[in-house]
N, C-alpha and C positions, 0 to 999 in steps of 0.2 A: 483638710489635712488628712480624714481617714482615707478619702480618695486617693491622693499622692502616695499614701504609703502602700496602698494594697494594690497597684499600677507598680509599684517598685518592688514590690512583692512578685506578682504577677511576672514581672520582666528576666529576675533569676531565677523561678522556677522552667520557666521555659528556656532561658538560655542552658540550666543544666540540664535539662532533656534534650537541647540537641547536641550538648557535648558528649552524651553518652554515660552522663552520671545518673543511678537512681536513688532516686529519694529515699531514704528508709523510712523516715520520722524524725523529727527534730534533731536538729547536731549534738552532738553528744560536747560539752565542755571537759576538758580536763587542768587539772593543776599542773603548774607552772612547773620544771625540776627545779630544786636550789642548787644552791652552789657545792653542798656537802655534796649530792646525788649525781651532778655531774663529775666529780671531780673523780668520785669512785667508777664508773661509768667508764672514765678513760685509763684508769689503773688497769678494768677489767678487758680492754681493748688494746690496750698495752700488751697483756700477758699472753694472747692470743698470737704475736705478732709472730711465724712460721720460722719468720728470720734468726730470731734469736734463739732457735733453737738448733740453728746447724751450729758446725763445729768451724771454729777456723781455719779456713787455707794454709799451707804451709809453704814454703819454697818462693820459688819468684813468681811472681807477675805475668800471665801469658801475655797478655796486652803488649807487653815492650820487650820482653824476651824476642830475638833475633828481628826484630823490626828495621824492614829495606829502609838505605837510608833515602831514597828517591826513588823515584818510578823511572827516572834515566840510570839510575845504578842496578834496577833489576832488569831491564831489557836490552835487547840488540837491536840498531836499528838499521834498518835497511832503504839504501835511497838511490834514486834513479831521475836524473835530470832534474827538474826541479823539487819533485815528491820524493819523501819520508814517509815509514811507517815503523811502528814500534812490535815486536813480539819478545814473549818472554825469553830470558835467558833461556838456553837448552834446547832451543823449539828447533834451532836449524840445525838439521843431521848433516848437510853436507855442504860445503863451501868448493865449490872448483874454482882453479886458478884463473879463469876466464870471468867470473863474476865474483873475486874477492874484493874488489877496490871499491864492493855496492854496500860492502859493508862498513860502514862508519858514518858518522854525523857530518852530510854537506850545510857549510854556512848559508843561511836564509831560507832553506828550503822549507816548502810547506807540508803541514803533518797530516794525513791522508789515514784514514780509518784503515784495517787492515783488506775488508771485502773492497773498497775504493782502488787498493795500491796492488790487491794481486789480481785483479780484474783490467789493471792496462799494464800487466808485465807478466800474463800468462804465457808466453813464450821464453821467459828463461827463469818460472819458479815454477818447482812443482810440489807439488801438496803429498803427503801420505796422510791418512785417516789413522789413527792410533787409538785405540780403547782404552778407557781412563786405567785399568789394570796396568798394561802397556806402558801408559806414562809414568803410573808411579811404581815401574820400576820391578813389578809381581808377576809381568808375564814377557817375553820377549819379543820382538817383533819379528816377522814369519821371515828365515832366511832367506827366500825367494824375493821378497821384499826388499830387504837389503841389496841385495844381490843387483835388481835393478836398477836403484838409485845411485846403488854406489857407481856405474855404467854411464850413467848420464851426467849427462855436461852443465846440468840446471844447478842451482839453486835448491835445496830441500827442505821443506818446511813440516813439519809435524802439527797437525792439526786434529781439532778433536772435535764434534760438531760444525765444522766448518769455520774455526776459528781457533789461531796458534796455541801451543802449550807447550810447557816442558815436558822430556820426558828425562826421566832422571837412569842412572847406569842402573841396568840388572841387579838383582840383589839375588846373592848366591846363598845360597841356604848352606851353614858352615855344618859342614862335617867332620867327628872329633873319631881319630881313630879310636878300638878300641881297646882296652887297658888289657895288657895281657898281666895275668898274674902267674905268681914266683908259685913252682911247687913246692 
């Protein structure tokens, strides 16, 4: 009997040295919490909680405020024979009459990533790079720019890393005449 037990002694001191625990000396026992000590325990972790100490939100809900009601209701899609592809509203600057009929939903057709669908109809879409400034709306895109797309016979797409975006109208910085006053 003393043998068994000092073998099983023997066998978790070695397993805690190779799990990387050190011995100090004997385990230390502690008393149990009761129930009063827990209870107050979680009052005091309660009161802690950061949450309750902000203040309430007011107003609506950004969450559901102006929420697309489909991802077919926020985009334009563009299809050519049997392939579709989706980009955001806003994204196409220019439509010429020789490739407006590419614009709308063909029945069955299959939906084609966007790098997939302008990669085998690079011959009548062309791309502009726009900076995210640019798109929304902060800086304008370079008249030169313009100037050339508007020229071309393609298909114009706005693109911003190499893939569609809107870009939304200029925003004009409003200027208030000034007040003249009465002598």
């Amino acid at each position: 009997m003393k043998t068994n037990f000092f073998i099983k002694g023997m066998g978790c001191a070695v397993s805690a040295m190779l799990a990387g625990e050190v011995l100090a000396g004997p385990p230390v026992l502690q008393e149990a919490m009761t129930q009063d000590q827990l209870i107050l325990a979680r009052r005091k972790a309660d009161g802690m909680d950061p949450m309750k100490k902000m203040p309430e939100v007011k107003g609506e809900d950004p969450s559901v405020v102006n929420r697309p009601q489909s991802l077919l209701a926020s985009s334009d899609i563009i299809s050519y024979g049997r392939f579709a592809t989706l980009v955001p509203k806003r994204a196409i600057l220019q439509i010429p009459k020789s490739v407006a009929d590419r614009i709308k939903q063909e029945p069955g057709a299959i939906l084609q990533s966007w790098s997939e669908f302008y990669a085998a109809n690079r011959g009548w879409i062309t791309t502009v790079e726009v900076s995210r400034t640019q798109a929304e709306g902060n800086n304008p895109i370079a008249e030169e720019t313009q100037r050339l797309y508007s020229k071309s016979g393609n298909l114009v797409v706005a693109t911003y890393l190499g893939g569609p975006i809107s870009v939304l109208p200029l925003k004009v910085p409003v200027v208030t005449a000034p007040e003249k006053t009465k002598p």
